[in-house]
C-alpha positions as CSV (number, residue, x, y, z in Angstrom):
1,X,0.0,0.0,0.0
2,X,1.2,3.9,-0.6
3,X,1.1,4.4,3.1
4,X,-1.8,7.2,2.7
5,X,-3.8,6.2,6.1
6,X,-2.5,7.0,9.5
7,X,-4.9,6.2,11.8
8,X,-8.4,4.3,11.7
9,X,-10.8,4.6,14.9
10,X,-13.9,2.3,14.9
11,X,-16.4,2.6,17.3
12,X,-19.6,0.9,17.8
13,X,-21.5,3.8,15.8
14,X,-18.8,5.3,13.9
15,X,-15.4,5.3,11.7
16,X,-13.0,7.7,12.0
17,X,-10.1,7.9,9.3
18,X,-7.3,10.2,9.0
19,X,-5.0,9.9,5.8
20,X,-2.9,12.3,3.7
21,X,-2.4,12.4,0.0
22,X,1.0,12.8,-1.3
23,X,1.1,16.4,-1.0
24,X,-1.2,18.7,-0.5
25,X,-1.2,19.8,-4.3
26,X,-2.3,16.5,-5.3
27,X,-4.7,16.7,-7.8
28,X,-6.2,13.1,-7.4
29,X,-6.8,13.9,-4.0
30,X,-11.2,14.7,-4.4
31,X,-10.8,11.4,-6.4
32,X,-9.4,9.4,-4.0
33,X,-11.6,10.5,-1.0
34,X,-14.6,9.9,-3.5
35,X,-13.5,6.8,-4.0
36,X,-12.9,5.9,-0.3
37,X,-16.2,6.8,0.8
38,X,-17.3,4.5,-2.1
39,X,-15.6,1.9,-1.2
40,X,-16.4,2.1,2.6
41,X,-20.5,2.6,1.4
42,X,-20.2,-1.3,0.7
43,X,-19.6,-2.5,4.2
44,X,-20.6,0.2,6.2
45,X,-24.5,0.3,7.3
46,X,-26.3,3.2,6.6
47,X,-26.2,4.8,10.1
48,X,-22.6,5.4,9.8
49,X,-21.2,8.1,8.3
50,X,-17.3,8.1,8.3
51,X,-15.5,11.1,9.4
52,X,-12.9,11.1,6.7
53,X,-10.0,13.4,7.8
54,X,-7.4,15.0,5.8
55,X,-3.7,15.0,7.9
56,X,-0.1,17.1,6.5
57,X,1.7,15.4,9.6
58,X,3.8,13.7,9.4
59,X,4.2,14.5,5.9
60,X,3.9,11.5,3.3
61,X,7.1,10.5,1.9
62,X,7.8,7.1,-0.7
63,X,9.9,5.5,2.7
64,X,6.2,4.8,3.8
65,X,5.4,2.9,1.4
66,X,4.8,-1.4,1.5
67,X,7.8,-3.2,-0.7
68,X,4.9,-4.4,-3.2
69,X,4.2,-0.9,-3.9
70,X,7.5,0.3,-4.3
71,X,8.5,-2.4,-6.7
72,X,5.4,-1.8,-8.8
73,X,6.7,1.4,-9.8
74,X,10.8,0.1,-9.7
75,X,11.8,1.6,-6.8
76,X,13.0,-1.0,-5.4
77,X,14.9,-4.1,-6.6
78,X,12.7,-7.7,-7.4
């Protein structure tokens, strides 16, 4: 994984997420949210609304990224 999530909080009657994007310029980031809370609409019941948080600290860097990840884009020896 890129490492974008920091810190998930579930509750009984709620979800709490905070993730970053890769900077704050990113211009997939409204895509990616979109597609989070898409994603999460699957398993989540309809009385729970996640509280999706944007977080710049600690600021994302490629180090935080799984080995998988960093090989698919070769940067990082097979």
């Amino acid at each position: 994984a890129l490492g974008l999530v920091y810190r998930v909080e579930i509750a009984p009657d709620s979800l709490v997420i905070e993730m970053t994007m890769t900077s704050p310029a990113c211009p997939l980031g409204d895509m990616i949210l979109d597609d989070v809370h898409a994603a999460l609409a699957k398993f989540l019941p309809e009385t729970i609304e996640p509280d999706i948080r944007l977080v710049w600290e600690p600021p994302w860097n490629p180090s935080m990224m799984d080995a998988a990840a960093k090989q698919h884009f070769g940067w990082e020896p097979e």
